[in-house]
DOSEVO-285019 format. One record per residue: residue number from 1; residue in three letters; z, y, x of N, C-alpha, C in turn. Coordinates in Angstrom, 1 decimal, decimal comma. Each point is the difference from the previous one (the first is absolute). Example, Ala and Ser with C-alpha at 12.3 -4.5 7.8 and 13.67 -1.06 7.14 Angstrom:
2
(kolza 1 ALA (7,8 -5,7 13,2) (0,0 1,2 -0,9) (0,0 1,2 0,9))
(kolza 2 SER (-0,7 1,1 -0,4) (0,0 1,1 0,9) (0,8 1,1 -0,8))
//
This chain:
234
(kolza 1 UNK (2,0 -25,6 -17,7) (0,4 -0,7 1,2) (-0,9 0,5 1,2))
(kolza 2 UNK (0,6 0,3 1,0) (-0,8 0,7 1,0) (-0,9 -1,1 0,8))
(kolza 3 UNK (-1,1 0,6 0,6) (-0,8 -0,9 0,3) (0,5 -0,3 1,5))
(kolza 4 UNK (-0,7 -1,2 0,6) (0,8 -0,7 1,4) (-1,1 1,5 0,8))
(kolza 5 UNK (0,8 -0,1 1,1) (-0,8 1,0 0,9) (-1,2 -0,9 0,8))
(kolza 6 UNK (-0,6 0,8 0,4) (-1,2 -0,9 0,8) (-0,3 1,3 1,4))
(kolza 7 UNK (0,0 -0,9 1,6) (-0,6 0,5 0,8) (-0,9 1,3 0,1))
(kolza 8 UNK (-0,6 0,3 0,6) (-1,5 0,5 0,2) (0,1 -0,5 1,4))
(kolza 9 UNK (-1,5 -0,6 -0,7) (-1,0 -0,6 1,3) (-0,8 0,7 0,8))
(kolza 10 UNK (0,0 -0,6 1,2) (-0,7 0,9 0,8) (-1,5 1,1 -0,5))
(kolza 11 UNK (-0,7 -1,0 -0,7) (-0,7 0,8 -0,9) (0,0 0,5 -0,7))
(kolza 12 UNK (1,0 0,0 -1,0) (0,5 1,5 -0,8) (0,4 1,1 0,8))
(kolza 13 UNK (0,7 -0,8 1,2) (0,7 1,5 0,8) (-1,1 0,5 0,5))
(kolza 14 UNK (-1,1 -0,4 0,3) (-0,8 0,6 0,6) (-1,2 1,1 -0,4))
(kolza 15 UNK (0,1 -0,6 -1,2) (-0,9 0,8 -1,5) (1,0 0,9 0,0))
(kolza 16 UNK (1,2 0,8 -0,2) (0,6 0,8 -0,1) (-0,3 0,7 1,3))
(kolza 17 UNK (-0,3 -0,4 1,1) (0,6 0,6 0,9) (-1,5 1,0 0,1))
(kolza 18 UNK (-1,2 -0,7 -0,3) (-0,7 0,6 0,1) (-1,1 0,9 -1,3))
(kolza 19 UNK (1,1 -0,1 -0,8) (0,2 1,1 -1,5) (-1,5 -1,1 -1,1))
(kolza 20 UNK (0,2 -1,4 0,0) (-0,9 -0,5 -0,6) (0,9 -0,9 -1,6))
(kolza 21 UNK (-0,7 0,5 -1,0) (1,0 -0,5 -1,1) (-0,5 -1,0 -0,8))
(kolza 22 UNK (-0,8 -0,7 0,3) (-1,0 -0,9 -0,7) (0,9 -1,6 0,0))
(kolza 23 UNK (0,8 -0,1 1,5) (0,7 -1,3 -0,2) (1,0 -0,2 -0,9))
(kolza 24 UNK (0,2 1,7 -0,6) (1,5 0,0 -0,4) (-0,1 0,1 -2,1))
(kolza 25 UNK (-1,3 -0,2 0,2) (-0,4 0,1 -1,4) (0,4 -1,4 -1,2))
(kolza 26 UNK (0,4 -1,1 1,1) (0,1 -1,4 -0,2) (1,6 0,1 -0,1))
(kolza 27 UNK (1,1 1,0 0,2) (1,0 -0,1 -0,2) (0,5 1,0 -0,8))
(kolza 28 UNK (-0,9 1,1 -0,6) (0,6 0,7 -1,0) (1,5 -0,4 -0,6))
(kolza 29 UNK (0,1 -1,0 -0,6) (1,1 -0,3 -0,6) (1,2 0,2 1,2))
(kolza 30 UNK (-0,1 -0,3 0,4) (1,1 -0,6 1,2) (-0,1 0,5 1,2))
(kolza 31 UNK (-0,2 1,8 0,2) (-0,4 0,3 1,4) (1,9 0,5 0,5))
(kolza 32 UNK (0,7 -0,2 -0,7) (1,4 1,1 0,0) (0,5 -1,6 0,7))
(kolza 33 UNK (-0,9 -1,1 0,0) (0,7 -1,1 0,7) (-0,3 -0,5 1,0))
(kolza 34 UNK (-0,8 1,2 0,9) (-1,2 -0,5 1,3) (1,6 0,8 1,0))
(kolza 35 UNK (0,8 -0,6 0,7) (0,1 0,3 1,2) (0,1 -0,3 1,2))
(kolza 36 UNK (0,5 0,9 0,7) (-0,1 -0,1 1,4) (1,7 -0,9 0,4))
(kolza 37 UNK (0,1 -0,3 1,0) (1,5 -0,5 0,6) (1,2 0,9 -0,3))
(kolza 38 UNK (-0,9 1,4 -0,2) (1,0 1,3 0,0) (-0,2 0,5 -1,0))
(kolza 39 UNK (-0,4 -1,0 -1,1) (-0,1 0,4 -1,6) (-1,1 1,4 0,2))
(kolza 40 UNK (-0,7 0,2 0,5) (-0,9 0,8 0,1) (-1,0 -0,1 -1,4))
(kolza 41 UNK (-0,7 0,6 -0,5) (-0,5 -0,1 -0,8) (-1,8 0,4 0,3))
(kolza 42 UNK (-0,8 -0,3 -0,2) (-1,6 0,4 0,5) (0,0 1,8 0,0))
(kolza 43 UNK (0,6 0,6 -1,1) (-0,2 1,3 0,5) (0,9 0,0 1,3))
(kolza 44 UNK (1,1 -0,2 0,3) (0,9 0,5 1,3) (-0,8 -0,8 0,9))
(kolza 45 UNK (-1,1 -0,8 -0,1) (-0,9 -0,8 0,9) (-0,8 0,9 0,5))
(kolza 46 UNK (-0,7 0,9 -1,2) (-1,5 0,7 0,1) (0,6 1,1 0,4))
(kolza 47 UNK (1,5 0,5 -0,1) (0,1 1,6 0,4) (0,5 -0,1 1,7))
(kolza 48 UNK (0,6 -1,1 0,1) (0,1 -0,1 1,6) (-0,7 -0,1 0,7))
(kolza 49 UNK (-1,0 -0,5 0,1) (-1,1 0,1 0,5) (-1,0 1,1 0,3))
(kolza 50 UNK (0,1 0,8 -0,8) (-0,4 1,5 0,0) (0,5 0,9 0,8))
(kolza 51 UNK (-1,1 0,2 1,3) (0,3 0,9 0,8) (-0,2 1,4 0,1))
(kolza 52 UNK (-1,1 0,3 -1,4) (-0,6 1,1 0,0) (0,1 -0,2 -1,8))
(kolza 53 UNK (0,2 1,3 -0,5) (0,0 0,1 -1,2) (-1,2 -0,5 -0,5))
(kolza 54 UNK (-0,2 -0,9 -0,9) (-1,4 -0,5 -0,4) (-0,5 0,7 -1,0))
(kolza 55 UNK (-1,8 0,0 0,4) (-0,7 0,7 -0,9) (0,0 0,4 -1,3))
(kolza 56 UNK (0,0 -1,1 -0,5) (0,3 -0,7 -1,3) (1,5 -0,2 -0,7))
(kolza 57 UNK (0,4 -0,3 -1,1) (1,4 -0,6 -0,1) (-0,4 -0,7 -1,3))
(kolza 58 UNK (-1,2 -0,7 0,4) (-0,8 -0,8 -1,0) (0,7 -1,5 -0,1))
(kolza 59 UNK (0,7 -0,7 1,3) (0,6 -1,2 -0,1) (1,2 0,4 -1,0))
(kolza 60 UNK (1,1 1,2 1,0) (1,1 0,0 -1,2) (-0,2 0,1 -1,4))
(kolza 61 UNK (-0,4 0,8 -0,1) (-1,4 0,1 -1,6) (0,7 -1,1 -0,9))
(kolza 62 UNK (-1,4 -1,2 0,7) (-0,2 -1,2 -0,6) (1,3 -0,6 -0,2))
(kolza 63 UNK (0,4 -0,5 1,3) (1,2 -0,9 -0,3) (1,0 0,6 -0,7))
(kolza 64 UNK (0,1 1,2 0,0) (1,3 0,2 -1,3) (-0,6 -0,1 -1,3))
(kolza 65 UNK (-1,0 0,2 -0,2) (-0,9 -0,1 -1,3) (0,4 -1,9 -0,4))
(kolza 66 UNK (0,0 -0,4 0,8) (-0,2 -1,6 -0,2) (1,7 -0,8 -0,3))
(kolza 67 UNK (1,2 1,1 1,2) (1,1 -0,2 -0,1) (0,6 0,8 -0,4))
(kolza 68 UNK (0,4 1,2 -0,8) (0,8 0,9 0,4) (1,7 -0,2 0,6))
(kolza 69 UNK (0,3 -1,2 -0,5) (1,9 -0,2 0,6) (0,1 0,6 1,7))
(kolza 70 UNK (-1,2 0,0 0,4) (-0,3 0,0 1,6) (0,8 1,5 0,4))
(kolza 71 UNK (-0,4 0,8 -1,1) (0,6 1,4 0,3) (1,6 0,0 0,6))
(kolza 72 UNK (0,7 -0,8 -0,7) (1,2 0,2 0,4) (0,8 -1,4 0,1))
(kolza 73 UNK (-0,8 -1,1 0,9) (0,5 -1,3 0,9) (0,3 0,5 0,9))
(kolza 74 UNK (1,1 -0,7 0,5) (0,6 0,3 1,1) (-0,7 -1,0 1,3))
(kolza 75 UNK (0,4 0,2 1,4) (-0,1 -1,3 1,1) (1,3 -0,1 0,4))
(kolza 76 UNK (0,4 -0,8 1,0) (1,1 -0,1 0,2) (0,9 1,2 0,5))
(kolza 77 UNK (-0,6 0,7 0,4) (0,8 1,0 0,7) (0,2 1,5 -1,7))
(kolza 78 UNK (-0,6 -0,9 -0,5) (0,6 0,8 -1,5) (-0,9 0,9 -0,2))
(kolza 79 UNK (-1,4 0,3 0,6) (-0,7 0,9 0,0) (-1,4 -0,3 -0,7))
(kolza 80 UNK (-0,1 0,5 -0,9) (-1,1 0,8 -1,0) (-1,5 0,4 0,8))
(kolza 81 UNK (-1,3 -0,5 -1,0) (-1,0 0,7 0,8) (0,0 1,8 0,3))
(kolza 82 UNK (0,8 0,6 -0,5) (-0,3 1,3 -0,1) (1,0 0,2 1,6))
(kolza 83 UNK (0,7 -0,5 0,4) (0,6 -0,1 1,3) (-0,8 -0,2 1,1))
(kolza 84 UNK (-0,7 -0,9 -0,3) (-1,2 -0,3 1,2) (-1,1 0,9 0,2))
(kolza 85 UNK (0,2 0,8 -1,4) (-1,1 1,0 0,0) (0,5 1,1 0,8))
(kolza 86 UNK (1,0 0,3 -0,4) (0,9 1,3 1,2) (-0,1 -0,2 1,1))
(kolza 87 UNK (0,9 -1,3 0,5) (0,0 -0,6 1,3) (-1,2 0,4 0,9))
(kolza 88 UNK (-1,4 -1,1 -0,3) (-1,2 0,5 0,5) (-0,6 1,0 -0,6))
(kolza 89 UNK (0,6 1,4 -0,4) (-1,0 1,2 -0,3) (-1,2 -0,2 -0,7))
(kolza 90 UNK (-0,1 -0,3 -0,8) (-0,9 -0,4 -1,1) (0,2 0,5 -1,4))
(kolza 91 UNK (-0,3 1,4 0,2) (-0,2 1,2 -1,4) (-0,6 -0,1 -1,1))
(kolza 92 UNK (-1,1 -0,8 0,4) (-0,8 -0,3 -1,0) (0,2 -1,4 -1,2))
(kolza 93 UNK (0,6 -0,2 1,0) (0,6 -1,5 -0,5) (1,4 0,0 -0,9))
(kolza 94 UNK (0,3 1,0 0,5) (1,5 0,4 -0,5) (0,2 0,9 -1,2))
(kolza 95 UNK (-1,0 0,5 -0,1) (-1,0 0,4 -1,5) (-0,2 -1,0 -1,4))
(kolza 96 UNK (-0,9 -0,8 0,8) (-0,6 -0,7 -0,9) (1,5 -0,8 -0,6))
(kolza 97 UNK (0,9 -0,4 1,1) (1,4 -0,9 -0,5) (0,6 0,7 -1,5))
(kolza 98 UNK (0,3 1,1 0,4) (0,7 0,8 -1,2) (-0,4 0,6 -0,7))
(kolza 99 UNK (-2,0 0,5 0,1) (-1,1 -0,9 -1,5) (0,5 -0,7 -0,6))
(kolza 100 UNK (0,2 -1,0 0,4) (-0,5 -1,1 -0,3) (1,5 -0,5 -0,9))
(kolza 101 UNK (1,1 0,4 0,5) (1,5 0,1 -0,4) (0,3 0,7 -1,5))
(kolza 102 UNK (-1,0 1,0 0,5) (0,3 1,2 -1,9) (-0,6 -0,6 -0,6))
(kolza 103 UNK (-1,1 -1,0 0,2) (-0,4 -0,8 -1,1) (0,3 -1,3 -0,8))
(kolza 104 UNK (1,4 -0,1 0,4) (0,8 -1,3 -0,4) (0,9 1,1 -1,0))
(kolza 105 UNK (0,8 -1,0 -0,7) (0,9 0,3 -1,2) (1,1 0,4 0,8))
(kolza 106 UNK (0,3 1,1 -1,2) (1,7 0,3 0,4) (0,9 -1,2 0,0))
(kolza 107 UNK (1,0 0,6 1,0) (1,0 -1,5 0,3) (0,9 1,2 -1,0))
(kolza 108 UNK (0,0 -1,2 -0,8) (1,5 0,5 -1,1) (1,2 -0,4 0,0))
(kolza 109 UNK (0,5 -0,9 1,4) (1,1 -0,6 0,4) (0,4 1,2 0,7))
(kolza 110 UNK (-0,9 0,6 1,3) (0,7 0,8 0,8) (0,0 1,7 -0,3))
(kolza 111 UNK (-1,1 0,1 -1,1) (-0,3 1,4 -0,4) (-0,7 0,7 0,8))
(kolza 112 UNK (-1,0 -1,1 0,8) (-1,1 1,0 0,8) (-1,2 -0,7 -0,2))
(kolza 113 UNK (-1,6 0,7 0,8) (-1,1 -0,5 0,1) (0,3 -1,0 1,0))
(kolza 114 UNK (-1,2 -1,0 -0,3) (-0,4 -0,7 1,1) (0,1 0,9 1,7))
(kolza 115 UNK (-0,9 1,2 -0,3) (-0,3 0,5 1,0) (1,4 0,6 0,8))
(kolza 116 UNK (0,9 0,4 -0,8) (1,5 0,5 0,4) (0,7 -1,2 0,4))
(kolza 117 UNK (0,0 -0,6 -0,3) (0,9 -1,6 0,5) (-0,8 -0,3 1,1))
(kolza 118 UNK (-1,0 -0,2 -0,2) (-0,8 -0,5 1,4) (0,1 0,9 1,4))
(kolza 119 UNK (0,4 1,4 0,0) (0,0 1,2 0,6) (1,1 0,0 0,7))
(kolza 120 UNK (1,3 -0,5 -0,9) (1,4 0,0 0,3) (0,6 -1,3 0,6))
(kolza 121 UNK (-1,3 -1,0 0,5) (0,8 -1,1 -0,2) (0,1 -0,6 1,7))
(kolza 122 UNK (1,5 -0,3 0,4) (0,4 0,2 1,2) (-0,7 -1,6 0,7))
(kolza 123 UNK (-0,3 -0,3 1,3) (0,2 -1,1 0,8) (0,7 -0,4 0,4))
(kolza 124 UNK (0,9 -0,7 0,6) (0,8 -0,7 0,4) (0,9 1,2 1,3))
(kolza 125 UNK (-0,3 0,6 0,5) (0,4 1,0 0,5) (0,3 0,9 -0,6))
(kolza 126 UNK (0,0 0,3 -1,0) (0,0 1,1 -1,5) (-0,6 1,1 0,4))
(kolza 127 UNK (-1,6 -0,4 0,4) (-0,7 1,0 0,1) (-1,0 0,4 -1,3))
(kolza 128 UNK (-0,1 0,6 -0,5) (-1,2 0,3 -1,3) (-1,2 0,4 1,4))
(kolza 129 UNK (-0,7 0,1 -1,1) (-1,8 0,1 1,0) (0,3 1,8 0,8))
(kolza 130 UNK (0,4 0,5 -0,8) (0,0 1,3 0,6) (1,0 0,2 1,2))
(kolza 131 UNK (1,0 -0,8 0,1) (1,0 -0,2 1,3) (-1,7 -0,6 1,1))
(kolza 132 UNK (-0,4 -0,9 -0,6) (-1,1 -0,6 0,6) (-0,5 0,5 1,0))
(kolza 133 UNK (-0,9 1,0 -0,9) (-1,0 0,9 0,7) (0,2 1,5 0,8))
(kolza 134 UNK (1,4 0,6 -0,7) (0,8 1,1 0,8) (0,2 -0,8 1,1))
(kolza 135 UNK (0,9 -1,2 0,5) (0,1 -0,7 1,0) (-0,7 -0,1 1,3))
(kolza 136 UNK (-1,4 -0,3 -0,7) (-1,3 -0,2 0,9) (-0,7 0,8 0,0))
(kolza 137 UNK (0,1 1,5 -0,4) (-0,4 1,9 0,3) (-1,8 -0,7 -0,8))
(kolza 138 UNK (0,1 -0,7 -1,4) (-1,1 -0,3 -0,5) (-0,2 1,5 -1,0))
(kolza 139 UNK (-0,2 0,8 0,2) (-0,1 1,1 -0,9) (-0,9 0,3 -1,1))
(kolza 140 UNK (-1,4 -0,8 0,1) (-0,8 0,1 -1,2) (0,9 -0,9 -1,1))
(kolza 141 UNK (0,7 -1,0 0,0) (0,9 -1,4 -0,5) (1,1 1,6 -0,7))
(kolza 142 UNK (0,3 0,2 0,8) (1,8 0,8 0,0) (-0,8 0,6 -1,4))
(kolza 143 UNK (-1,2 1,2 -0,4) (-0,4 0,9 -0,4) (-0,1 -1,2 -1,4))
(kolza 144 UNK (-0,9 -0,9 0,0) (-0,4 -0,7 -1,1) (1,5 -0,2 -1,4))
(kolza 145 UNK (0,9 -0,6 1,5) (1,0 -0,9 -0,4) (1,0 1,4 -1,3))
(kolza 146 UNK (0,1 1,0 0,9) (1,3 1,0 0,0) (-0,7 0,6 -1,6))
(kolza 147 UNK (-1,3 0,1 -0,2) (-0,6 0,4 -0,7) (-0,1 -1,0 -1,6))
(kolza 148 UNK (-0,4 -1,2 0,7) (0,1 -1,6 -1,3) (1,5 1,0 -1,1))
(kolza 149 UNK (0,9 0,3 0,7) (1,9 -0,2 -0,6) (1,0 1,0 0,6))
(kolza 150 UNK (-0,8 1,2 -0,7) (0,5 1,2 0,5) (1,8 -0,3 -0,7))
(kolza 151 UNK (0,2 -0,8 -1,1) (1,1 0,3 -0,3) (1,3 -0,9 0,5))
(kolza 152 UNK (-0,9 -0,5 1,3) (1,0 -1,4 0,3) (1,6 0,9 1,4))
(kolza 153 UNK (1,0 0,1 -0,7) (1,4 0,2 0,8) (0,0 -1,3 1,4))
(kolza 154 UNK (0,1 0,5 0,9) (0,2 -1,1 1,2) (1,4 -0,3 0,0))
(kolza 155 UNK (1,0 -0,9 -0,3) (1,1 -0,1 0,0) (0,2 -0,1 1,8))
(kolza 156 UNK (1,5 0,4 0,3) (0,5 0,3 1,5) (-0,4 -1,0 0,6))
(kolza 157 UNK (0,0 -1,2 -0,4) (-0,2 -1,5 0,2) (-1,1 0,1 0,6))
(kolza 158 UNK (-1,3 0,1 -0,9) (-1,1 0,3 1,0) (-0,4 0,5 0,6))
(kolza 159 UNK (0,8 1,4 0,2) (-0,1 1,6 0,7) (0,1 -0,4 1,3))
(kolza 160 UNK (0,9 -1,0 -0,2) (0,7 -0,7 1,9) (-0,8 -0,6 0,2))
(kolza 161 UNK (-1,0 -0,3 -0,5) (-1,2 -1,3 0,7) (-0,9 0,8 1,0))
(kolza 162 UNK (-0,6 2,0 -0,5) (-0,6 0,0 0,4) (0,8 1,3 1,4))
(kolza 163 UNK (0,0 -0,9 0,5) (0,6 0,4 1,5) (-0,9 1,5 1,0))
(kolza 164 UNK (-1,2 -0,8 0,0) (-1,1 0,5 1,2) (-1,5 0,1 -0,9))
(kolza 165 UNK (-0,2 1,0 -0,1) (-0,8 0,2 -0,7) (-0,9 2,0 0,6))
(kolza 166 UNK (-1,5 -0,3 0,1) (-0,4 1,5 0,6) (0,4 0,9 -0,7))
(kolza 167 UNK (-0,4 1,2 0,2) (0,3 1,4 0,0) (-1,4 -0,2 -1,1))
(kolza 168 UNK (-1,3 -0,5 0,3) (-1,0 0,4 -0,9) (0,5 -0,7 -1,2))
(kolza 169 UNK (0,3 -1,1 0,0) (0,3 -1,0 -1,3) (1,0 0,8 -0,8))
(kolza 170 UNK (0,8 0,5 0,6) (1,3 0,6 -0,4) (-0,6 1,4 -0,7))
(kolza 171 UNK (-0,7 1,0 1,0) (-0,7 1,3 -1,1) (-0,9 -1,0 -1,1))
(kolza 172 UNK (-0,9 -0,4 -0,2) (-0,2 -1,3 -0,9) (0,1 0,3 -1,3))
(kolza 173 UNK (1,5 -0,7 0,6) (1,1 -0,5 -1,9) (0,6 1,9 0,0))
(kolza 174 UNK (0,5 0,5 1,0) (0,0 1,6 -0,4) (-0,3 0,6 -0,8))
(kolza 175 UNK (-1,3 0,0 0,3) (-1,0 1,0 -0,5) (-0,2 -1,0 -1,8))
(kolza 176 UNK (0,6 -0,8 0,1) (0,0 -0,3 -1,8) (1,0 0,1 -0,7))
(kolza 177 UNK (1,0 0,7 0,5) (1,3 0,2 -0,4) (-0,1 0,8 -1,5))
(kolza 178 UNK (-1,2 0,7 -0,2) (0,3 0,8 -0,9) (-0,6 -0,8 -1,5))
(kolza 179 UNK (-0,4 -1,4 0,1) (-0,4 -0,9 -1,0) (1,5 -1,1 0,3))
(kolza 180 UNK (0,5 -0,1 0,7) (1,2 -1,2 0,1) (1,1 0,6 -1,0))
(kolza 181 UNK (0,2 -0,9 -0,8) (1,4 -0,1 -1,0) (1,3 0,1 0,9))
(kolza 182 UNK (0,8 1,0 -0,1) (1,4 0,3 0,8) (1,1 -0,7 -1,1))
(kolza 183 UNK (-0,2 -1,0 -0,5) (0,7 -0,4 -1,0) (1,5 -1,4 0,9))
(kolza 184 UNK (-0,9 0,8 1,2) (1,8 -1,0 0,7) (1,2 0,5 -0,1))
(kolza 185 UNK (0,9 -0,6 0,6) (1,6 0,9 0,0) (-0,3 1,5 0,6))
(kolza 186 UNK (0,7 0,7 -0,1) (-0,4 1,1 0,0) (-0,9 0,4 0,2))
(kolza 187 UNK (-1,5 -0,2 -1,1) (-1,1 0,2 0,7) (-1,0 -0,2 1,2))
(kolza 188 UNK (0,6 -0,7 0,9) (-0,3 -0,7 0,9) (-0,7 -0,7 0,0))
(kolza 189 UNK (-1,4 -0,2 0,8) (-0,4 -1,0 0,4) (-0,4 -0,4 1,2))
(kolza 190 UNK (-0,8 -1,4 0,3) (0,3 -0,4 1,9) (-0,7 1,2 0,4))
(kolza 191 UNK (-1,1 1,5 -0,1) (-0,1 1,5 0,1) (1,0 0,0 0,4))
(kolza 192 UNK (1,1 0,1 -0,4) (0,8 1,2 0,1) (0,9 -0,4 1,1))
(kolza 193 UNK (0,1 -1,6 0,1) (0,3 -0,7 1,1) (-0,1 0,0 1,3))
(kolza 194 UNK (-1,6 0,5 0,4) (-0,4 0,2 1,3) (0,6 1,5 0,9))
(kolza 195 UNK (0,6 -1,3 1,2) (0,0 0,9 1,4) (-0,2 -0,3 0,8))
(kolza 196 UNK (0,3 0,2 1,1) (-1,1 0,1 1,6) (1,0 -0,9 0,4))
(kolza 197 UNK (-0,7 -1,3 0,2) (0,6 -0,7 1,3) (0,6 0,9 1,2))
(kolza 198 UNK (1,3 0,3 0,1) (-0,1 0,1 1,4) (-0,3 1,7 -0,1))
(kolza 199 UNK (0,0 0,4 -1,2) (-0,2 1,7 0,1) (1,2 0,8 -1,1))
(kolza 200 UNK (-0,1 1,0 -0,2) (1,0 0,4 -0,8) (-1,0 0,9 -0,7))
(kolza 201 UNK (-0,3 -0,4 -1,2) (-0,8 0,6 -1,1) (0,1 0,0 -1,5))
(kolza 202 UNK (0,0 0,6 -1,1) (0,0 -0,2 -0,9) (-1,5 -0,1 -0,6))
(kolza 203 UNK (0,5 -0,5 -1,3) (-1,4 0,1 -0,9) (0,1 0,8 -1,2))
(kolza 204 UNK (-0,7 1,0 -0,5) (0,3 0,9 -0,6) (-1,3 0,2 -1,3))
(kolza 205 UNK (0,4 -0,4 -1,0) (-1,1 -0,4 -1,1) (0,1 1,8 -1,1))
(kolza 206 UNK (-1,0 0,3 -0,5) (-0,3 0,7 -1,0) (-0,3 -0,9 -0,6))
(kolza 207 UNK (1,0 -0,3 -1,2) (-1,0 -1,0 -0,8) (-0,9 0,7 -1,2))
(kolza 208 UNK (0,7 1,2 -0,4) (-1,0 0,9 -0,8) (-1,1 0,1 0,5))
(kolza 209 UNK (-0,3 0,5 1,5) (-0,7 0,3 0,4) (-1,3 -0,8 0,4))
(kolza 210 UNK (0,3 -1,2 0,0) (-0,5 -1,4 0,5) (0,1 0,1 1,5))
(kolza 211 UNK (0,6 0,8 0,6) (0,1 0,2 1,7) (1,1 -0,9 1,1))
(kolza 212 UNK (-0,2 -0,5 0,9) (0,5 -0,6 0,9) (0,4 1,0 1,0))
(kolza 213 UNK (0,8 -0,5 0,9) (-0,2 1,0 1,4) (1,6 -0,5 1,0))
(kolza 214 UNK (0,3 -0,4 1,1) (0,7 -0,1 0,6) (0,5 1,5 0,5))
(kolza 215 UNK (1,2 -0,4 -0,3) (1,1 1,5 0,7) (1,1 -0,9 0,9))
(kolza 216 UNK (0,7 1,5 0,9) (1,1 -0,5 0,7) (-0,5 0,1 1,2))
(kolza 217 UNK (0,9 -0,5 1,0) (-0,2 -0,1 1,6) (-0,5 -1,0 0,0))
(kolza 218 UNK (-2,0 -0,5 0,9) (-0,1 -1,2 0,4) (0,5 -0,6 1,7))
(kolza 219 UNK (0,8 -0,6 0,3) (-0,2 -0,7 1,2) (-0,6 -1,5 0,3))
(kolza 220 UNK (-1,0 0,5 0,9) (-0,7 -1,6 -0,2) (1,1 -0,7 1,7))
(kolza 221 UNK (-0,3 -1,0 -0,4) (1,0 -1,0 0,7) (-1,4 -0,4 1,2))
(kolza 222 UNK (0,8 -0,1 1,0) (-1,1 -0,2 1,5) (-0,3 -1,6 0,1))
(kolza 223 UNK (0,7 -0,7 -1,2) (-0,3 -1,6 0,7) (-1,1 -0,3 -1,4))
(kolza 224 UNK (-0,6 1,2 -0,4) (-0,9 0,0 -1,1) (-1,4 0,1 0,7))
(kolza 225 UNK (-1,5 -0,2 -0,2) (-0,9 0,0 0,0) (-0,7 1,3 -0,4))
(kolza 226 UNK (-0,2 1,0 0,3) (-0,2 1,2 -0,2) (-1,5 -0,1 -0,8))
(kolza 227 UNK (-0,8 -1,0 0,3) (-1,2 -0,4 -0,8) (0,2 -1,0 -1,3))
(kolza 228 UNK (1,1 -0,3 0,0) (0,4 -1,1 -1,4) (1,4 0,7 -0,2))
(kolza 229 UNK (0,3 1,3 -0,6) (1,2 0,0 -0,3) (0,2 -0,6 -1,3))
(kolza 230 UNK (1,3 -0,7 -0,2) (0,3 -1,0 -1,6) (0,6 0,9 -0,2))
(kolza 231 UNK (0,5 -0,8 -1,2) (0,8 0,8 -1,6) (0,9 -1,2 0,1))
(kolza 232 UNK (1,5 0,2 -0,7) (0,9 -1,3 -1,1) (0,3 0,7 -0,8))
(kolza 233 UNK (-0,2 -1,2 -0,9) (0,6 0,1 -1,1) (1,5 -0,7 0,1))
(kolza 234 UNK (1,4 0,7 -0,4) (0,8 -0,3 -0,5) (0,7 -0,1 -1,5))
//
């Protein structure tokens, strides 16, 4: 029987906020029931609040040591701590998550790791973490992420999510094409997907070769930012 949920009080939120884990040692049992209005959970407490990648990633550490369900609770908006980690650019943190992920048991329901389900697993917008952080040009995130699940196929569904996304983010996932599984419909994957907003370009993979490289005619489009040119994915 699931337990009743309970608030967090201003004092717990605040112990989180300021990466202190001592109050939370009195809820071991029952931290997957501390939330916020927005079903927030104390990690989506402690990673929002982080404006700068923290030193340490000694709080996340602990409290998954104490909870692990935390890896993969949602808040209302359907979103996962490893979301929050993308969102605010937090590499280090985004590490320790899917650590901490390979060290749970295979899910024998879905036929993946912890760490692979937790990787793939969309928000309410059907964004996975990696739409996340390509989104928000988080590129140390993009490099962790793309790397966690080299063999994860982006179905078209999510390909559409990622709209607007840099040119660096985009060489990025490129330049790893030659470790990505081409195990989509025709070999394909969201790689093979990318073109130029607004330009006329192909993408052109050696996958023998592990090589990237755009070919074709580029035209950049004048209502573009010549210092932020984007990418879509279709």
């Amino acid at each position: 029987m699931d337990l009743p949920e309970q608030s967090v009080d201003p004092a717990l939120y605040k112990a989180a906020v300021q990466s202190k884990i001592d109050p939370y040692k009195f809820y071991q049992t029952s931290l997957n029931q501390l939330l916020t209005p927005n079903k927030n959970i104390i990690l989506h407490v402690y990673l929002e609040n982080q404006r700068t990648e923290p030193e340490s990633t000694d709080f996340v550490d602990r409290i998954l040591e104490m909870c692990p369900p935390l890896l993969l609770q949602r808040n209302m908006k359907g979103e996962i701590p490893l979301h929050f980690a993308a969102s605010y650019d937090l590499p280090k943190v985004a590490g320790v998550l899917i650590d901490r992920a390979k060290a749970l048991p295979f899910d024998l329901e879905i036929g993946l790791t912890k760490a692979k389900k937790m990787l793939r697993m969309t928000n309410e917008e059907k964004d996975t973490a990696l739409h996340v952080a390509a989104q928000n040009f988080h590129s140390s995130v993009v490099i962790i992420l793309t790397e966690a699940d080299l063999n994860f196929y982006i179905p078209p569904i999510l390909m559409e999510k990622l709209h607007f996304v840099s040119e660096e983010v985009i060489d990025i996932i490129l330049k790893k094409c030659k470790l990505m599984d081409y195990s989509g419909p025709n070999g394909r994957t969201a790689l093979h997907a990318a073109v130029m907003h607004n330009y006329q370009a192909a993408v052109a993979t050696d996958c023998a070769g592990g090589r990237a490289s755009t070919s074709g005619t580029v035209k950049r489009s004048s209502s573009l930012s010549s210092s932020a040119p984007k990418l879509l994915f279709n």
